[in-house]
C-alpha positions as CSV (number, residue, x, y, z in Angstrom):
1,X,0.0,0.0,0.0
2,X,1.1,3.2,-0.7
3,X,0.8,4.5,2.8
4,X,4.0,2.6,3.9
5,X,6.2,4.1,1.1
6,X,9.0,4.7,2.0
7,X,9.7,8.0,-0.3
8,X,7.0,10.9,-0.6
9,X,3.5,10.9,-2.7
10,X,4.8,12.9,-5.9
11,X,1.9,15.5,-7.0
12,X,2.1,17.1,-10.3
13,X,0.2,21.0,-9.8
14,X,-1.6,22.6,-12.1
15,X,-3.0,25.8,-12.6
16,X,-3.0,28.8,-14.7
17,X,-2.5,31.1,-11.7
18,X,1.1,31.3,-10.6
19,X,-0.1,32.7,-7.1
20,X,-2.4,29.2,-6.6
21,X,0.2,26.8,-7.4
22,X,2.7,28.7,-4.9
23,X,-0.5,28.5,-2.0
24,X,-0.7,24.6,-3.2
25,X,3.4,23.5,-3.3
26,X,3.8,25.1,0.4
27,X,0.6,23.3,1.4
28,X,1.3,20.0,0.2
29,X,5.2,20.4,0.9
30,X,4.7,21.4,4.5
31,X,3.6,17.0,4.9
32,X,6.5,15.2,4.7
33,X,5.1,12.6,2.7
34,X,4.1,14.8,-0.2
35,X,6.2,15.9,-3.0
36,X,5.4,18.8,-5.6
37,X,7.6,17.4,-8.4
38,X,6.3,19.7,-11.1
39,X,4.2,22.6,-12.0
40,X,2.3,23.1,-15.3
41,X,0.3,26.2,-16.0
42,X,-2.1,24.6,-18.8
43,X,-3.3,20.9,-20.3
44,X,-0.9,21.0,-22.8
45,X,2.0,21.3,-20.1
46,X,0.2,19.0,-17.9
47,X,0.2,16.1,-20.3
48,X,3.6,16.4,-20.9
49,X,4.4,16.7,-17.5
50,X,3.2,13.8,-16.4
51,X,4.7,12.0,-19.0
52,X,7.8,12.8,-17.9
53,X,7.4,12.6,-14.6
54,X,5.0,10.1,-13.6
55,X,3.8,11.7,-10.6
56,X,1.5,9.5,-8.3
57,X,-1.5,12.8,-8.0
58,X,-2.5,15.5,-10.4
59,X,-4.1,17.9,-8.8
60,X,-5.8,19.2,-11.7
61,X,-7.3,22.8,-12.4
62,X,-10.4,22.5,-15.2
63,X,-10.4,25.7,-16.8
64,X,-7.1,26.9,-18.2
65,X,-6.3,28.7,-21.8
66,X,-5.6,26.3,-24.5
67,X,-6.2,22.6,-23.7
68,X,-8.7,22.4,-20.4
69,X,-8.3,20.2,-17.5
70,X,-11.1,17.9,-19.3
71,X,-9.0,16.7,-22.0
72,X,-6.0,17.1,-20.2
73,X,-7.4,14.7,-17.6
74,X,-8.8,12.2,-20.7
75,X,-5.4,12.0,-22.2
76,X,-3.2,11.6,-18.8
77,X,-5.5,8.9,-17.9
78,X,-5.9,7.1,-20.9
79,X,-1.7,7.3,-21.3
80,X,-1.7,6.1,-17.8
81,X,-3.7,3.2,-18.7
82,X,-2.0,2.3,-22.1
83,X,1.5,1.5,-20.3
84,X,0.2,-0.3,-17.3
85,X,0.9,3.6,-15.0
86,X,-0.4,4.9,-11.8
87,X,-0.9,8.7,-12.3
88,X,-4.0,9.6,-10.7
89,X,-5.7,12.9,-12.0
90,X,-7.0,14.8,-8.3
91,X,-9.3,17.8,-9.8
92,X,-9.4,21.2,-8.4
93,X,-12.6,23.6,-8.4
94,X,-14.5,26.4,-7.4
95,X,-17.5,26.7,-5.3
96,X,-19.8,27.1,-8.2
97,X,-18.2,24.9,-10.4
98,X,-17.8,25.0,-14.1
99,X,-20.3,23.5,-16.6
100,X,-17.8,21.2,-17.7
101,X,-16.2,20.1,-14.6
102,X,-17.9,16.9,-14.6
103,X,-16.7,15.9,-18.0
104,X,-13.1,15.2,-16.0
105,X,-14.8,12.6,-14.6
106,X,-16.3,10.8,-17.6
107,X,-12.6,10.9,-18.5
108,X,-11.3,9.2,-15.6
109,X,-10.7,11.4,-12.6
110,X,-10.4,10.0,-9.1
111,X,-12.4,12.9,-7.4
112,X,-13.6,16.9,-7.0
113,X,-11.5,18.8,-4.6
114,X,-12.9,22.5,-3.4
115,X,-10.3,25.4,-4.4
116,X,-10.5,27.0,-0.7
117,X,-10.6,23.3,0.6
118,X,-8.6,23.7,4.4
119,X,-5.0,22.7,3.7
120,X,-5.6,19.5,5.9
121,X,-8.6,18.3,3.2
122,X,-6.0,19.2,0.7
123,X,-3.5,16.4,1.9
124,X,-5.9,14.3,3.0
125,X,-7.3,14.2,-0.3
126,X,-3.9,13.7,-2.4
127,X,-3.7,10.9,-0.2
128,X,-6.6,9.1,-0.3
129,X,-6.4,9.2,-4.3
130,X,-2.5,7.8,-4.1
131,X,-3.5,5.4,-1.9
132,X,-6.0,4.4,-4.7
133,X,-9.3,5.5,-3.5
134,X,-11.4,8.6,-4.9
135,X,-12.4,11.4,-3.2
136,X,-16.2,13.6,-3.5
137,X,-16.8,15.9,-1.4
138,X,-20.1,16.4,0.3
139,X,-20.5,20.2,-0.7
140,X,-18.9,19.2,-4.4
141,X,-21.4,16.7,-4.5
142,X,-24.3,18.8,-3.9
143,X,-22.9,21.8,-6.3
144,X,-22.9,18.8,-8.8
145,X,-26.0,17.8,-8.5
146,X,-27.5,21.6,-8.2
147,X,-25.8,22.1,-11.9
148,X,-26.5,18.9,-13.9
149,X,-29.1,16.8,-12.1
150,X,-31.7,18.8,-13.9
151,X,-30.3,17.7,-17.4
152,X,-30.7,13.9,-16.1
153,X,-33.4,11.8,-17.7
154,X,-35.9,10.8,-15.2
155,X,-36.0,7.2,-14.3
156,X,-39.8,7.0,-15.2
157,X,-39.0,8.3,-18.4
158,X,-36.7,5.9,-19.4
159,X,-37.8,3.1,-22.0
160,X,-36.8,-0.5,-21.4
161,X,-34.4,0.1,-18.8
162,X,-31.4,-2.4,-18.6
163,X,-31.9,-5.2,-16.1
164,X,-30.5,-4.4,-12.3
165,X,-28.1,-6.7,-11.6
166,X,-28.0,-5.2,-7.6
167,X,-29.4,-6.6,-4.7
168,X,-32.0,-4.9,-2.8
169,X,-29.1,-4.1,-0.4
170,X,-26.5,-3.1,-2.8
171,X,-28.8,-0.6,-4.2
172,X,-29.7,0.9,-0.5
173,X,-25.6,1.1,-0.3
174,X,-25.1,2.5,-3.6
175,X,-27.4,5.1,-2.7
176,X,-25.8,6.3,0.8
177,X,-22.9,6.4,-1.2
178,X,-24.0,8.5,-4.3
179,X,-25.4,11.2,-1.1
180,X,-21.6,11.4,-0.3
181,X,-21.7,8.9,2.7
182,X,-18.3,7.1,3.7
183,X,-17.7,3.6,4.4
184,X,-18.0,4.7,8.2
185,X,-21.0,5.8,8.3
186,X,-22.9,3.4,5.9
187,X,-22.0,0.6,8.4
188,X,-23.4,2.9,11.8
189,X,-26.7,3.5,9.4
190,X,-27.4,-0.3,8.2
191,X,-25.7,-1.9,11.3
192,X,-23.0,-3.7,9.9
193,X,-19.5,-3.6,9.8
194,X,-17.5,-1.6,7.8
195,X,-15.8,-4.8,6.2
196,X,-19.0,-6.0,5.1
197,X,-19.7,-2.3,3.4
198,X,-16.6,-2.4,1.4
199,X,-17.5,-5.9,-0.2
200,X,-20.6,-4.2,-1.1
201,X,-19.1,-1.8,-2.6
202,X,-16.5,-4.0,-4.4
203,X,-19.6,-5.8,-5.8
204,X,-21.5,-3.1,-7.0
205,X,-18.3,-1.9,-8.7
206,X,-18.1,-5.3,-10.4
207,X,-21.5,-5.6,-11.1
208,X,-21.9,-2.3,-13.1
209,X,-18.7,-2.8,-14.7
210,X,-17.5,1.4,-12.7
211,X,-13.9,1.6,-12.0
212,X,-14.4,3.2,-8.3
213,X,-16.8,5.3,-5.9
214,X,-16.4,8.7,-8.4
215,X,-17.6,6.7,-10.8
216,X,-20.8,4.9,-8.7
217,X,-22.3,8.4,-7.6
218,X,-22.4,9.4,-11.5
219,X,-23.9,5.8,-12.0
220,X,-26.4,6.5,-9.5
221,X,-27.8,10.2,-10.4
222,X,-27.8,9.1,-13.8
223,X,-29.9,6.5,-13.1
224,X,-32.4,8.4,-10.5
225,X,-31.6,6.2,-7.5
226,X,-31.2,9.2,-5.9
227,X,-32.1,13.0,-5.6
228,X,-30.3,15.9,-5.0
229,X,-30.7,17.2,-1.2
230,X,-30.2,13.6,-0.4
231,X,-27.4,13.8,2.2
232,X,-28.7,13.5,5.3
233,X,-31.4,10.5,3.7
């Protein structure tokens, strides 16, 4: 696991804004188990970046001048993929979140990360999508859903829906975890162990073919298993 590495979680920044990446490196450098090993100011610089560097995170801006955080994400991920890689794309947004934000997802992000996030959700974050998990925000969530949820088919209005391979109670988990839940706090609410919520999650990420939790909430908005102003359920 990546938490007993021995040498630092390399992060890749970028940004258009000088002045952010600065606040970000002295963040992320003040943890002694993160490394800024490169800066990049657009997409363009970003994919080459990380193709020469390899870094573990990419904390990721979306809208830049030239090539956007979208398709820089897209093409860092897919490059990742191609030669058997771990860089992880970490993106970065404001509070209102851009239009588009959500496309970084379809194109393989690990998670949505608030620009004025406290520095300790910063780290935290970086390391929770080294480590290999994926990271969405309760408030990111909601902003999400208050932006695109409206644009979402209905699931009445959907003709000959697929069949659900999900059992009653993967569908109650996949919901808790779609309203921004954590593994925690899924097992207090059903009364089961947390063990038991993570093979439910593995299943459901098997079963719908998603490669992680990012990935499961779009899954589940898409397909109206849950609302927006869902949190507290």
């Amino acid at each position: 696991m990546r938490q007993n590495r021995p040498v630092p979680v390399s992060v890749l920044l970028v940004d258009d804004q000088p002045l952010v990446r600065a606040g970000f490196r002295m963040i992320l450098e003040a943890a002694p188990h993160l490394s800024v090993v490169g800066e990049a100011s657009d997409g363009r610089e970003a994919v080459e970046a990380a193709r020469r560097l390899l870094p573990d995170v990419v904390l990721m801006d979306v809208r830049m001048p030239g090539m956007d955080g979208v398709e820089a994400t897209r093409r860092i991920v897919e490059r990742s993929r191609s030669l058997d890689q771990s860089v992880r794309v970490l993106v970065l947004t404001t509070f209102d979140l851009d239009e588009y934000a959500v496309g970084t997802l379809r194109a393989g992000a690990h998670g949505f990360l608030l620009k004025d996030s406290p520095p300790e959700e910063l780290v935290a974050a970086v390391e929770t999508v080294a480590s290999g998990g994926a990271v969405v925000t309760p408030q990111v969530l909601e902003r999400l859903l208050a932006r695109f949820a409206p644009l979402l088919p209905a699931a009445a209005d959907a003709q000959d829906p697929p069949a659900d391979p999900l059992t009653e109670r993967e569908r109650e988990v996949l919901r808790l975890v779609a309203r921004g839940w954590s593994n925690s706090e899924i097992a207090a609410h059903l009364v089961v162990g947390e063990t038991t919520v993570k093979s439910h999650v593995g299943r459901i990420l098997t079963k719908l073919g998603l490669r992680d939790r990012v990935q499961a909430v779009v899954h589940a908005y898409e397909n109206g298993l849950v609302r927006r102003g869902e949190r507290e359920g």
